[in-house]
C-alpha positions, 0 to 999 in steps of 0.5 A: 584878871587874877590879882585883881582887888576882890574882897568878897566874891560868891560863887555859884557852888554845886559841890561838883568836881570845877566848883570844888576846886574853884573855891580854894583857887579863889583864895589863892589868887584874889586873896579874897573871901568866897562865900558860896551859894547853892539854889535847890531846883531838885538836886536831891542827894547831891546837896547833902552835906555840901555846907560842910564841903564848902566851909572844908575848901575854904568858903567862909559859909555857904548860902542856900536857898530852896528854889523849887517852886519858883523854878517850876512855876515861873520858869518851867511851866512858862517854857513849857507853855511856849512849845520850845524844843532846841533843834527838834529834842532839848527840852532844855533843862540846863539852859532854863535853869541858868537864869534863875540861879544867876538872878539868885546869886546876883541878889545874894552878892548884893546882899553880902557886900560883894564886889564880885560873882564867880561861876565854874562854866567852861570857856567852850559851854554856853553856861558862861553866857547864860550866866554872864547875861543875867549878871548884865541885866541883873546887877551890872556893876557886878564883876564876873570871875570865871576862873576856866578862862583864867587858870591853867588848868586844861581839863577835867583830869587836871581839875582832879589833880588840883582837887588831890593836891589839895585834900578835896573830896569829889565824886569824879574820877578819871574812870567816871568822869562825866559833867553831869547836871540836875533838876527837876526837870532833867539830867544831863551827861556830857564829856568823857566818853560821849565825846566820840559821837560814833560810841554809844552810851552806856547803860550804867551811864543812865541815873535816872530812867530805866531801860526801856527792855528793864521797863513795865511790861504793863503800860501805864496811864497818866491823866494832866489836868490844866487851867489856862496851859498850866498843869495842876493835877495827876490823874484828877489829884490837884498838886503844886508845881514841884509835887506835880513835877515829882510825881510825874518824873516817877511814872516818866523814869519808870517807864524809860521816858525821855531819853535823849541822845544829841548832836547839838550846836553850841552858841559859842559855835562848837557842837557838842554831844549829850544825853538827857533824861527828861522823864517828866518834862516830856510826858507834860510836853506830850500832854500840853501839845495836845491840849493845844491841838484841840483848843487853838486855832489853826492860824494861831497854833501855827504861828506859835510853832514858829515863835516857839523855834525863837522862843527855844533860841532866847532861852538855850543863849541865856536871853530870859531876862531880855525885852524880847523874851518878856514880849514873847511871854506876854504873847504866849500867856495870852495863846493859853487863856483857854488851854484848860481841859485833861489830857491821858497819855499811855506810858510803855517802854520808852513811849509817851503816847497820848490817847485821849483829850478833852477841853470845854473850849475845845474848837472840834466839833464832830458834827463838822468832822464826820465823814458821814451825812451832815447839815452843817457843812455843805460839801458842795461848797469846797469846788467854790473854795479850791477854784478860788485857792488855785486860782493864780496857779490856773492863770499861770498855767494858762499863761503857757509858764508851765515847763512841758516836762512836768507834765511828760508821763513818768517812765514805767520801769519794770 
């Protein structure tokens, strides 16, 4: 597609190593003018100075926008509200975070009079598609750079050579040579010397969580206030979406919570490994499970745990702003009517454990859970129930379709 008629294209720019290169690669091959756009979903330092960075490279201008409240609010706290887990550990920091930057910069695109988007997705990630995706729901008629299925570069190392070659600055070296990823939510780490699954991280790997043996001694107690599976205060503080999430990443971090190191299956078919810190996420994941234990049914938690598995796969392929997804959305909000009570979760080296929970719309009720003496449930009543419940496995024994080896007596071995 390179030499094709672009006259104005925004990129997606994090002022990482593949974005800093990508800008004067633009200029070079489309001969069009780039403007970049940054989304601050929680970056911190690493947006400083990023203007001058960009405008350096050769960016017309750089054009950012503080996403932090949208991010918790309608996309975090809506993902946390589903249960989704991808293959049992990503909470999904990344993949969550896709849409809404791309739904962003599709909208800036428009409103600059660009022909074009352009992004620094490798072609074997799965941020391509979760980009590429919103751009196709968004704003079609759009067209799509991605400049790593187009150059000749080949790696992170060439990448650093062509950032030499023409006066870049970046963070990476051939020494540390990670891709890293930000938010509010998480940090992830991939490449380099994850790449061997057999090798394990490095300590100085981590930016975030302390080391479980380099935490507190002295456990920690984080109390989650929600309304309607929404959480809203910490330890009986009301805050807003980013402020909550800030604050329990501080706690989370300083007690080594959230540390992941996975084998993951790509959507483009390739398993990869990485490593996640997600301090915060995972307390409040912690703390939400449990509200849901006390306050829904048993049919309706255990169907949600199966559309939470679903839920995980629309959001890991970049399918947010699908029908699918919305429908399911509608479905979850409504499982969280009265998700509204407190959870108290200890933090100690590593662990997010939680110990007490209490709701106004909680469904236990001890008078029926006591092993002791009661007058509301008659325990005589369960033979009826287990007679009714075994009933076809009754009449299929009686049948004579049971094989005589499951009832031979199982060998005694000394």
């Amino acid at each position: 597609m390179a030499g094709s008629k672009i006259q104005k294209v925004v990129l997606a720019y994090s002022g990482g190593l593949d974005t800093s290169v990508i800008v004067p690669w633009l200029r070079e091959n489309y001969g069009c003018e780039v403007i970049c756009f940054t989304a601050d979903i929680g970056q911190g330092d690493e947006l400083t100075g990023l203007e001058e960075k960009a405008v350096s490279s050769g960016a017309s201008k750089l054009i950012q926008v503080d996403l932090r409240e949208e991010f918790v609010r309608d996309f975090l706290f809506p993902m946390l509200q589903s249960g989704a887990v991808y293959e049992r550990k990503y909470l999904l920091g990344t993949a969550i975070a896709r849409p809404l930057i791309a739904k962003w910069q599709a909208a800036i695109a428009q409103q600059e009079g660009a022909d074009a988007v352009a992004h620094g997705c490798t072609g074997k990630g799965n941020d391509q598609v979760r980009f590429e995706l919103t751009y196709k729901a968004l704003a079609p008629t759009l067209k799509v750079i991605a400049p790593w299925r187009e150059w000749k570069l080949r790696s992170r190392e060439d990448a650093l050579e062509y950032a030499a070659a023409n006066g870049i600055s970046v963070s990476a070296t051939t020494r540390s040579i990670y891709s890293r990823d930000r938010n509010l939510w998480h940090i992830s780490h991939e490449g380099g010397p994850l790449e061997d699954p057999a090798q394990a991280p490095q300590e100085e790997l981590f930016q975030w969580t302390a080391s479980p043996e380099s935490a507190p001694d002295q456990a920690e107690l984080v109390e989650i206030g929600f309304e309607q599976g929404v959480p809203v205060s910490v330890n009986g503080e009301r805050l807003g979406p980013a402020a909550l999430l800030e604050s329990v990443n501080v706690s989370g971090a300083r007690h080594a919570i959230g540390r992941v190191d996975m084998v993951e299956n790509r959507l483009v078919g390739l398993k990869s490994r990485g490593v996640y810190e997600t301090p915060g996420g995972t307390i409040l994941a912690a703390a939400h499970r449990d509200l849901e234990s006390i306050c829904l049914d048993r049919d309706t938690l255990h169907f949600k745990e199966q559309i939470a598995l679903r839920y995980a796969e629309l959001i890991y392929y970049g399918k947010w702003f699908t029908p699918l997804r919305e429908a399911l959305g509608i479905f979850i909000a409504e499982t969280q009517a009265t998700m509204t009570g407190w959870v108290r979760v200890r933090l100690y080296k590593g662990s997010a454990t939680t110990i007490a929970r209490h709701s106004p719309y909680s469904l236990y009720r001890e008078d029926l859970a006591t092993f002791g003496a009661d007058d509301v449930f008659d325990q005589s009543d369960a033979k009826g129930f287990i007679d009714l419940f075994g009933l076809q496995m009754k009449v299929k024994a009686l049948m004579g379709e049971i094989p005589s080896s499951s009832l031979e007596t199982p060998i005694q071995r000394d």
